[in-house]
N, CA, C and O atoms as a GROMACS GRO file, in nm:
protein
  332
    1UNK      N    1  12.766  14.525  12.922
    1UNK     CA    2  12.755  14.509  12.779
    1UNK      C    3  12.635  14.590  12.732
    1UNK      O    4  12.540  14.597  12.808
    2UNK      N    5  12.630  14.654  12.608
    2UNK     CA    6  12.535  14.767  12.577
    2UNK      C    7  12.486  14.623  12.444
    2UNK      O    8  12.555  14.552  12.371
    3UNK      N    9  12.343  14.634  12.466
    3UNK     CA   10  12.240  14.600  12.345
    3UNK      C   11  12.142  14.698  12.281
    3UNK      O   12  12.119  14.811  12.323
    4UNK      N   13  12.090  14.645  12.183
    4UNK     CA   14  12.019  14.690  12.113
    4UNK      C   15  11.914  14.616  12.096
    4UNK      O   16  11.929  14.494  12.088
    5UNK      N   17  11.745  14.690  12.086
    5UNK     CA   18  11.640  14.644  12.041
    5UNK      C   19  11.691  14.624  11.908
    5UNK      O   20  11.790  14.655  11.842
    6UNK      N   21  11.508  14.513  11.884
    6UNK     CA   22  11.556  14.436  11.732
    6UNK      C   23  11.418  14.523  11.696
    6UNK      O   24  11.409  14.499  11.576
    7UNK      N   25  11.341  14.581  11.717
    7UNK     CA   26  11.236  14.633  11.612
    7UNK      C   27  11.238  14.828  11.587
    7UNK      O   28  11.288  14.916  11.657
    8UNK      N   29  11.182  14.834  11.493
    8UNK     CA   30  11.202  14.981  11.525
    8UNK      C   31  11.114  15.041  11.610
    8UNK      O   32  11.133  15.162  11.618
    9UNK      N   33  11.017  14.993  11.682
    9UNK     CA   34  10.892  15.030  11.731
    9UNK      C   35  10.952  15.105  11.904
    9UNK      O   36  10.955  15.209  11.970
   10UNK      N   37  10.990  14.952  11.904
   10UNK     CA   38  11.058  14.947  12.004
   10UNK      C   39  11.177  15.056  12.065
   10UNK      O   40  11.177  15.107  12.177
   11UNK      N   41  11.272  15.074  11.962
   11UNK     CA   42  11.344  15.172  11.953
   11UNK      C   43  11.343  15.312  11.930
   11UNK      O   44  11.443  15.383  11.920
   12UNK      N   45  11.191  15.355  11.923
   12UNK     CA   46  11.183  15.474  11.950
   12UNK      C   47  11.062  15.534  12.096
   12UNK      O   48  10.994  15.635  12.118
   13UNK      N   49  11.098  15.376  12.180
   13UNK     CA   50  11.010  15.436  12.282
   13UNK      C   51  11.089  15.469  12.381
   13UNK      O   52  11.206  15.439  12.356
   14UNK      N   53  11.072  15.530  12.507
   14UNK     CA   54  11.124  15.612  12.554
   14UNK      C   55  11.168  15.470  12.643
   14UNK      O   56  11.286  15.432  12.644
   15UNK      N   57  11.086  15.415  12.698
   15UNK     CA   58  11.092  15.294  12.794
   15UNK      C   59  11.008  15.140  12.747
   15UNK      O   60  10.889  15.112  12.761
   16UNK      N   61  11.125  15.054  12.685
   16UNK     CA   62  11.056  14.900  12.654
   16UNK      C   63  11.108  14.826  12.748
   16UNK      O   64  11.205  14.864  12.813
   17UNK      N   65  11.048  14.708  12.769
   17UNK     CA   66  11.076  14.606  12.893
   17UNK      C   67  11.098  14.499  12.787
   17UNK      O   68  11.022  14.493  12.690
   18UNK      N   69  11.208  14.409  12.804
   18UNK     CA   70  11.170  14.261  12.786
   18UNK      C   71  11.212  14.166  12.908
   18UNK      O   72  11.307  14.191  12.983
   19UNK      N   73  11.128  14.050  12.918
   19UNK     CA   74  11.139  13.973  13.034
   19UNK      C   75  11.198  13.822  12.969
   19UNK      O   76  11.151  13.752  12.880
   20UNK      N   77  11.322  13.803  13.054
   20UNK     CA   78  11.357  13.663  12.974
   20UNK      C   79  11.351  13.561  13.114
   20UNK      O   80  11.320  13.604  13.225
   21UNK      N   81  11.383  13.435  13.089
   21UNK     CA   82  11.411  13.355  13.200
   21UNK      C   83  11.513  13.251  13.141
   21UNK      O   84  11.470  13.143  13.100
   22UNK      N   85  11.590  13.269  13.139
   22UNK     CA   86  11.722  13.185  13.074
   22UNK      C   87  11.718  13.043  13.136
   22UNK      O   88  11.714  12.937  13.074
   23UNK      N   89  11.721  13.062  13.283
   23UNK     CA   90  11.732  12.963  13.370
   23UNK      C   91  11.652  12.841  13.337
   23UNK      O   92  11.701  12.728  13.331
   24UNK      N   93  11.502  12.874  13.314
   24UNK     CA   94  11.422  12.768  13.225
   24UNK      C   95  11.445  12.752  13.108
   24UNK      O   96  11.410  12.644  13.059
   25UNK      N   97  11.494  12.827  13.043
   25UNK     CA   98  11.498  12.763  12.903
   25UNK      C   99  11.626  12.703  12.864
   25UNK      O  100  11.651  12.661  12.750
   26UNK      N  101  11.706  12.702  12.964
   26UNK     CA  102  11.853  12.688  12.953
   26UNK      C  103  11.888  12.556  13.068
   26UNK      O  104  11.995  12.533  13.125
   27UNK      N  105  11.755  12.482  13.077
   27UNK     CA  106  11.735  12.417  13.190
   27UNK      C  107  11.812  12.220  13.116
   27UNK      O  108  11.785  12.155  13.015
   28UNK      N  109  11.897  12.198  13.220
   28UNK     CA  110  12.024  12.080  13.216
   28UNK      C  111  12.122  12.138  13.150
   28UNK      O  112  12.216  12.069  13.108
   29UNK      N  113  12.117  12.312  13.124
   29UNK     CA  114  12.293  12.335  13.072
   29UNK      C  115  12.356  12.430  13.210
   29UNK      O  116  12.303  12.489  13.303
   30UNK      N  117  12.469  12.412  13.174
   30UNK     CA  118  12.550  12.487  13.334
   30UNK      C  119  12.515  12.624  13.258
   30UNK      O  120  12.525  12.657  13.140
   31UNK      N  121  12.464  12.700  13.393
   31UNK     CA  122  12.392  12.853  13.375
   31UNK      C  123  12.510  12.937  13.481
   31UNK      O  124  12.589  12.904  13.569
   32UNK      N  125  12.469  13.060  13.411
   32UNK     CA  126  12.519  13.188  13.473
   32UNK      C  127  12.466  13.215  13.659
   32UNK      O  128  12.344  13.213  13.676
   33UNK      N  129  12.517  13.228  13.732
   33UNK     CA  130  12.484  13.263  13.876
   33UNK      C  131  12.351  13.348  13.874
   33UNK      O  132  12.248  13.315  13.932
   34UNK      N  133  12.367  13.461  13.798
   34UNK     CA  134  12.248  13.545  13.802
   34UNK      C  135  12.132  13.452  13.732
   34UNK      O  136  12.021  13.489  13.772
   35UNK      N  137  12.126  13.361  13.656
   35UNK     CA  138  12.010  13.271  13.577
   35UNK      C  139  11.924  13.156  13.710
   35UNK      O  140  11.843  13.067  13.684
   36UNK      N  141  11.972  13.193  13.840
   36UNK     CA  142  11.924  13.091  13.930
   36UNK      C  143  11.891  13.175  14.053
   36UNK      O  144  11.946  13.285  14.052
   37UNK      N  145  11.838  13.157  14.124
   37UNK     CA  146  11.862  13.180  14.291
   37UNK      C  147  11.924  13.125  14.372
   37UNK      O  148  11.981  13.022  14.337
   38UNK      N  149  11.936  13.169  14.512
   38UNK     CA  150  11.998  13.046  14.623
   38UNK      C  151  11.969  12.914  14.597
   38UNK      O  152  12.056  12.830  14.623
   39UNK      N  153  11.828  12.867  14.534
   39UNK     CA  154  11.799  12.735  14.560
   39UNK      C  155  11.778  12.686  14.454
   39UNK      O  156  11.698  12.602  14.415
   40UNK      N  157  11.893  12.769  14.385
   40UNK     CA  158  11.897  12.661  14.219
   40UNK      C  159  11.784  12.692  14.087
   40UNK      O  160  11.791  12.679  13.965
   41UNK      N  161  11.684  12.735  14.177
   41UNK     CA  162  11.577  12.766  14.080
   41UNK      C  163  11.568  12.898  13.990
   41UNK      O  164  11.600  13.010  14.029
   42UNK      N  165  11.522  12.868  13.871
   42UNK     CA  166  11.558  13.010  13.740
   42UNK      C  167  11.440  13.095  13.815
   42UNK      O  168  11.339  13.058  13.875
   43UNK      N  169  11.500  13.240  13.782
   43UNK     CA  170  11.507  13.339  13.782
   43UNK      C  171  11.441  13.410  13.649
   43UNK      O  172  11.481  13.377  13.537
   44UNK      N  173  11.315  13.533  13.670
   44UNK     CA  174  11.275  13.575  13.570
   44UNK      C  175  11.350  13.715  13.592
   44UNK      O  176  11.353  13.775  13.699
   45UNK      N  177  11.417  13.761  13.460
   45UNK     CA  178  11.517  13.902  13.425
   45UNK      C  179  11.438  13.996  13.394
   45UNK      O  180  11.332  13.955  13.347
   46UNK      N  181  11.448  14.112  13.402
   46UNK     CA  182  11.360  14.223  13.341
   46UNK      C  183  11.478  14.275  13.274
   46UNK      O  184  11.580  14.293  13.341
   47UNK      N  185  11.478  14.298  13.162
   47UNK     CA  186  11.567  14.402  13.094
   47UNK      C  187  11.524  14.526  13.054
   47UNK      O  188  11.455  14.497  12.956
   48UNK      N  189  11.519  14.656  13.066
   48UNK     CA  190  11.455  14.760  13.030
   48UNK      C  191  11.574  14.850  12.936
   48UNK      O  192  11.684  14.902  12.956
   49UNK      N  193  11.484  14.833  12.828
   49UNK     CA  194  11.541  14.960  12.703
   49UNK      C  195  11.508  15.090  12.734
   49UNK      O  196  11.392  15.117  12.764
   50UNK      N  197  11.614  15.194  12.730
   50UNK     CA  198  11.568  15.311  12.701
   50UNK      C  199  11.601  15.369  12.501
   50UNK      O  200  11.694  15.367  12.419
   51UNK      N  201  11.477  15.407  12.508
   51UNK     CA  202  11.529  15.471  12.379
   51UNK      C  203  11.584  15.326  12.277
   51UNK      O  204  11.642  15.364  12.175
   52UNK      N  205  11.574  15.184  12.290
   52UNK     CA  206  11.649  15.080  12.204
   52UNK      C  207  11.775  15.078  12.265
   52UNK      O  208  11.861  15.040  12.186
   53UNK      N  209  11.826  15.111  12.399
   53UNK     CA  210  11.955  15.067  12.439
   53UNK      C  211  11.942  15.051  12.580
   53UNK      O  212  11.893  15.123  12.667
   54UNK      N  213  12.008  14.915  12.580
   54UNK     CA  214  12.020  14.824  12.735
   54UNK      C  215  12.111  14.843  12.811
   54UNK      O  216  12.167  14.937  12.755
   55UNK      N  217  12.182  14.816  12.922
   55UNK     CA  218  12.311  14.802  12.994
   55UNK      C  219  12.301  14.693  13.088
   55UNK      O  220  12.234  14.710  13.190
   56UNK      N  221  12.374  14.552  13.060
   56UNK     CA  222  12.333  14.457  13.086
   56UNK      C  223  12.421  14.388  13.126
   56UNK      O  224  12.525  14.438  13.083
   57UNK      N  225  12.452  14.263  13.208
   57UNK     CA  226  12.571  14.186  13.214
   57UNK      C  227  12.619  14.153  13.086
   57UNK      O  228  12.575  14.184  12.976
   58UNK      N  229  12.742  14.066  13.126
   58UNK     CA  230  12.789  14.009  12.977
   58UNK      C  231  12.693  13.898  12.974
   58UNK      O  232  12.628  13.883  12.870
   59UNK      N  233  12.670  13.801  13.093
   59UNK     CA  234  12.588  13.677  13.050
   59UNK      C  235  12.416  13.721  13.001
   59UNK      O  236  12.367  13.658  12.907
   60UNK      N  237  12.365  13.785  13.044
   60UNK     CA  238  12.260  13.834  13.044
   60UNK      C  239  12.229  13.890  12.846
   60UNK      O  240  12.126  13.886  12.778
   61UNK      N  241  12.377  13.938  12.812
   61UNK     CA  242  12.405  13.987  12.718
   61UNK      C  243  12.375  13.928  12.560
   61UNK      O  244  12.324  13.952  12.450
   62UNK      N  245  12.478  13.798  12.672
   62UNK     CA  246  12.532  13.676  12.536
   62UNK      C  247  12.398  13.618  12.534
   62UNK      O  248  12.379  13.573  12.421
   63UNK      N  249  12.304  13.601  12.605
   63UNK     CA  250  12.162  13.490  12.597
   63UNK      C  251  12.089  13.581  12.519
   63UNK      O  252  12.034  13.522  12.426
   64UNK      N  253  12.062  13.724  12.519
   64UNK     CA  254  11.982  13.797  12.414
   64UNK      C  255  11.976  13.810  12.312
   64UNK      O  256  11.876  13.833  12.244
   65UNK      N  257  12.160  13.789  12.260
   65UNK     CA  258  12.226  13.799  12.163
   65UNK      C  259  12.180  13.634  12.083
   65UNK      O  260  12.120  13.607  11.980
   66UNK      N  261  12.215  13.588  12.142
   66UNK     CA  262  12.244  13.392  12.051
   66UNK      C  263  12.067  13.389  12.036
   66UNK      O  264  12.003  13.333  11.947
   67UNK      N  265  12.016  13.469  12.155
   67UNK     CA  266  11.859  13.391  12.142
   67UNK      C  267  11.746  13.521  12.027
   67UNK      O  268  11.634  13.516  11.975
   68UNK      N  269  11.817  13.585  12.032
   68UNK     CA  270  11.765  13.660  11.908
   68UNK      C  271  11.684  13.788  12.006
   68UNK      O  272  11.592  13.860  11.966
   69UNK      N  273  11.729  13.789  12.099
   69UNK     CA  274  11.622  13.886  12.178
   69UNK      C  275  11.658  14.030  12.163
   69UNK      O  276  11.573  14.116  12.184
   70UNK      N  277  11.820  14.072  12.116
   70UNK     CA  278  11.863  14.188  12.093
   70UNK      C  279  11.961  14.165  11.980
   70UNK      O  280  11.961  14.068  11.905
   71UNK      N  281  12.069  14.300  11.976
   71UNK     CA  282  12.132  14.293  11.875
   71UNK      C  283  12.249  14.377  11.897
   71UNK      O  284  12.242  14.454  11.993
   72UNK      N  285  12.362  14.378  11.822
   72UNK     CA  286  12.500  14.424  11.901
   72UNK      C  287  12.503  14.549  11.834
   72UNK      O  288  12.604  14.618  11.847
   73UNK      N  289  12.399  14.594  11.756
   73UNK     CA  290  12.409  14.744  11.712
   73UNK      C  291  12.328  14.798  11.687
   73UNK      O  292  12.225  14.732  11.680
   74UNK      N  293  12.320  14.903  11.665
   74UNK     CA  294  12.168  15.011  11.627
   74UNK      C  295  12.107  14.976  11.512
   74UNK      O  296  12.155  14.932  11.407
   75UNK      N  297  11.955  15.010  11.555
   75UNK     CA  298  11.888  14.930  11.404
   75UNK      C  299  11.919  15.096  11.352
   75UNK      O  300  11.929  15.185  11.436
   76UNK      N  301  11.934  15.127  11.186
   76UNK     CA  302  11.927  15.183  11.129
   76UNK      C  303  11.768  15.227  11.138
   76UNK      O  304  11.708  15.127  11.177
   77UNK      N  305  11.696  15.313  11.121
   77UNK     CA  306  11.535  15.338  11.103
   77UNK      C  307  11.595  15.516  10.998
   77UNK      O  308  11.660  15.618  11.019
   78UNK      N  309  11.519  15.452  10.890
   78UNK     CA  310  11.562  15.553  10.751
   78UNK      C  311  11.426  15.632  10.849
   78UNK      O  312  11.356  15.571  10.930
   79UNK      N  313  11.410  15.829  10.803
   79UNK     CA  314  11.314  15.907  10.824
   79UNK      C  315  11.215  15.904  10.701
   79UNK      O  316  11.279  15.890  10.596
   80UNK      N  317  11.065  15.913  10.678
   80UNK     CA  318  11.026  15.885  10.560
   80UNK      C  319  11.019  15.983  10.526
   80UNK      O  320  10.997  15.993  10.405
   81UNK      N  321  11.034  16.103  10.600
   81UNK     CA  322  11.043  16.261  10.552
   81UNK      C  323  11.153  16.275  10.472
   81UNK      O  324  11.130  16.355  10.381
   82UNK      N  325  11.253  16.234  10.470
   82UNK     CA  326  11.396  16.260  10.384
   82UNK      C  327  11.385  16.188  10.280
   82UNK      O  328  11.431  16.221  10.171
   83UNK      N  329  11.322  16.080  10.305
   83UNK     CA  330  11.318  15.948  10.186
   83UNK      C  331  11.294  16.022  10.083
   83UNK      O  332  11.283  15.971   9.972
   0.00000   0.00000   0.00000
């Protein structure tokens, strides 16, 4: 699943990181395989943007998405030179 950064800052760097941990925060709901380890215990994700675009699982996807951490399309960023 392809995401999108939510700031513009973000989206024009060459390389952004965000780090989630679903597994804890998602802790007494039935989680995704990748949100745990062998021994049940959550898991911290690194997601790395290039340029404001991710390539990510779908579950990995849907938690960025609902939790506000990305976005399912390109931020628009107007040039102030054209403005």
């Amino acid at each position: 699943m392809k995401i999108y950064t939510t700031g513009e800052k973000s989206a024009r760097q060459a390389s952004y990181q965000v780090h989630i941990c679903p597994g804890r925060h998602l802790e007494g709901q039935e989680l995704a395989s990748e949100f745990v380890n062998h021994k049940n215990e959550p898991v911290e994700i690194t997601v790395e943007f290039r340029y404001g675009v991710a390539e990510v699982s779908d579950a990995v996807g849907k938690y960025m998405l609902k939790h506000g951490f990305a976005a399912k399309s390109k931020l628009i960023i107007r040039d102030p030179l054209i403005a």
